[in-house]
C-alpha positions in Angstrom: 78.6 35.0 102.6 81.0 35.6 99.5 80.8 33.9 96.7 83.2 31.3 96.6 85.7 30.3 93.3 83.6 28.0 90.7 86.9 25.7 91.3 86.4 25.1 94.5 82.6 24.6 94.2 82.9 22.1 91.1 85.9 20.5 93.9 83.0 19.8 96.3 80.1 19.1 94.1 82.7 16.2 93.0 83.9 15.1 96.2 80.4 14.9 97.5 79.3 12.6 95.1 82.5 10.6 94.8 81.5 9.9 97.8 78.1 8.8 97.4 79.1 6.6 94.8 81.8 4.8 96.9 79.5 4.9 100.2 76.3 4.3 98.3 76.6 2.5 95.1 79.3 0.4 95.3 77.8 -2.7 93.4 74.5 -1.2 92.0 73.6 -2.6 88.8 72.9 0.6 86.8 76.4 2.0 87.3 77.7 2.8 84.3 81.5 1.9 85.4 83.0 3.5 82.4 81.8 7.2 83.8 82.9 9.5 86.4 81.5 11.8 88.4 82.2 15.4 86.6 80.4 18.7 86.3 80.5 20.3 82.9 80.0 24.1 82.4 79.7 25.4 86.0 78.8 28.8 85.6 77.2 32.0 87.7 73.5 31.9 87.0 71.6 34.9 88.7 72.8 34.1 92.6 73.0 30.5 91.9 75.7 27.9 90.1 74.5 26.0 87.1 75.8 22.6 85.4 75.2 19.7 84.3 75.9 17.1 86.4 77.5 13.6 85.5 78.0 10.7 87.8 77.9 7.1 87.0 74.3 6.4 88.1 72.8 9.9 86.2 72.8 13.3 84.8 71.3 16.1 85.6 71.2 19.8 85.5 72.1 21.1 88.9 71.6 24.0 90.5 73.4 25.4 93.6 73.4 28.6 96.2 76.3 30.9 95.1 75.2 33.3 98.4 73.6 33.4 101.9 70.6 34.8 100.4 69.7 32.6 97.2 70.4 29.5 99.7 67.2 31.1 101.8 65.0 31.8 99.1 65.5 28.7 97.3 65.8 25.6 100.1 63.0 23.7 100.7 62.7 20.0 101.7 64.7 17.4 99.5 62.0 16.1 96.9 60.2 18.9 97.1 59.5 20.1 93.5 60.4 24.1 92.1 59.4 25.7 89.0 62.6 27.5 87.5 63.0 29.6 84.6 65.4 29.3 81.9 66.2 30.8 79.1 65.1 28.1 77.2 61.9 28.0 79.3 60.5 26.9 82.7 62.0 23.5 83.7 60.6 21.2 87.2 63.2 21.1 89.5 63.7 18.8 92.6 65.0 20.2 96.0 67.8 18.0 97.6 70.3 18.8 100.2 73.7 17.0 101.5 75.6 18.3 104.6 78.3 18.0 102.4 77.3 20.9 99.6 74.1 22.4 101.0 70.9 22.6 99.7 70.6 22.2 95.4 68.4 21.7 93.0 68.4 19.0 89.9 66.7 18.1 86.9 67.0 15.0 85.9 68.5 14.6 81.6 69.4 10.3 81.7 68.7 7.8 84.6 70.2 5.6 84.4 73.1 6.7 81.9 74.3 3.2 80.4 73.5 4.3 76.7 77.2 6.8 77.2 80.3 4.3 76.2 82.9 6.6 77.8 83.0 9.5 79.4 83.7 11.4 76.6 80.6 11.1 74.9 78.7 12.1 78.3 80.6 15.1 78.6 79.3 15.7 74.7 76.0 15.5 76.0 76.0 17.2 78.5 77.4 20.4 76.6 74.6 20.1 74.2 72.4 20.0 77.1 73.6 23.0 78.7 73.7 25.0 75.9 70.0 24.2 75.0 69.0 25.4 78.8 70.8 28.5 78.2 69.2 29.1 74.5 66.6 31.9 74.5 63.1 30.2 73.0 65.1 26.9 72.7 61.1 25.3 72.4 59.7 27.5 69.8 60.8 24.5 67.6 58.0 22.1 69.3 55.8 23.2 65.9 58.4 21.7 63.7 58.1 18.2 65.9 54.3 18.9 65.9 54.3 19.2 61.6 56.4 15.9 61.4 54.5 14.0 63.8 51.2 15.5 61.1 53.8 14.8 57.9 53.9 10.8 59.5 50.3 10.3 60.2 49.6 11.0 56.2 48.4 14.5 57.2 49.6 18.4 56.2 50.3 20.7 59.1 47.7 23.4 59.0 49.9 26.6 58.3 51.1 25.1 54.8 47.2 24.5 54.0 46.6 26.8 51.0 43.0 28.6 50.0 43.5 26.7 46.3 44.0 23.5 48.7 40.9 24.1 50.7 38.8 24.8 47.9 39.9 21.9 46.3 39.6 20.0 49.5 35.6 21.1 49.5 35.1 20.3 45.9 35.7 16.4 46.7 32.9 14.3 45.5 30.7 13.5 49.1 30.8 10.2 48.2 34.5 9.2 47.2 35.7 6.7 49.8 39.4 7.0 50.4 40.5 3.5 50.3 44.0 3.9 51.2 44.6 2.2 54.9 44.7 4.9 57.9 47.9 5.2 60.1 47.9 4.8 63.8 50.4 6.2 66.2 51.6 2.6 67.1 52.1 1.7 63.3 54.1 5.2 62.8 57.9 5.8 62.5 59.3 7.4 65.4 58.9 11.4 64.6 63.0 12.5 63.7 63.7 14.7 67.4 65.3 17.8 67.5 68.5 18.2 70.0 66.6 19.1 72.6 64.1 16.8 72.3 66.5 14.4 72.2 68.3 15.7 75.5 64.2 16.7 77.2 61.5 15.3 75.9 61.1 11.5 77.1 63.4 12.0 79.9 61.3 11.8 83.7 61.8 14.1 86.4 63.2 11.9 89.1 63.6 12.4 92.9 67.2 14.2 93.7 69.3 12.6 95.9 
């Protein structure tokens, strides 16, 4: 089949879950009433459309058949887990499928999404998101995380570990006691998160809908 308008697909990604939320989730506690459904930066990615996907229950990075032949290659049984690979790197994916839109693929970013006050600031998110999917090596930065979590535990990531400091690390006396209390990952300050492990890192992969 031919490729059909990104309008008219971010149309029916919307209408379809419009309608799940009126059909489905009328009254559900974790609605976050002051969102909408939206998708935010649909765009041709290899034979499939990619966004990020806001409704008032979630968001999540979607990804949907553009043709005949990436619906066959990539539809498998909702729930059923894919590897996919990003320019930012290789994300878990969950297979879902409506009658309304086809077969798709999501990632989940927030479940629920009450920390957003208005739709605004999910459609901020979401465009950071996005652009840290589409950013080549986005987590060559996990060693930066990796040296602060060292800096808070009292210790000095390994690649800023001089010779002069080794030697002067072996010239300690045996038998000097370091009296100064130890740190433990539950009395540590949270490590300061990058954007995208902000957006990633404590977020669950979550059965699509």
């Amino acid at each position: 089949m031919d490729q059909e308008p990104a309008a008219l697909i971010a149309q029916r990604i919307k209408r379809c879950f419009r309608e799940i939320e009126l059909e489905n989730m009328a009254g559900i506690p974790i609605l976050n009433t002051a969102l909408s459904v939206e998708t935010v930066g649909l765009q041709a990615f290899a034979d499939e459309w990619l966004c990020i996907l806001i409704t008032p229950w979630f968001m999540n990075v979607m990804l949907l058949p553009a043709t005949q032949s990436a619906a066959e290659a990539t539809s498998a049984l909702p729930g059923t887990k894919q590897t996919v690979s990003f320019p930012a790197g290789q994300f878990e994916m969950i297979c879902g499928f409506d009658a309304r839109i086809g077969h798709y693929r999501m990632c989940s970013l927030f479940s629920p999404v009450l920390e957003f006050a208005d739709q605004e600031s999910a459609v901020a998110a979401a465009q950071a998101a996005l652009a840290e999917v589409l950013t080549e090596n986005a987590q060559t930065d996990q060693q930066d995380d990796i040296d602060m979590i060292m800096i808070w535990d009292g210790e000095r990531p390994q690649q800023n570990v001089t010779k002069h400091d080794s030697a002067q690390q072996q010239e300690k006396p045996p038998h000097k006691i370091e009296t100064e209390p130890q740190h433990t990952i539950a009395a540590r300050p949270p490590a300061p998160l990058n954007r995208r492990g902000l957006l990633f890192g404590s977020k669950q992969q979550e059965k699509a809908r």
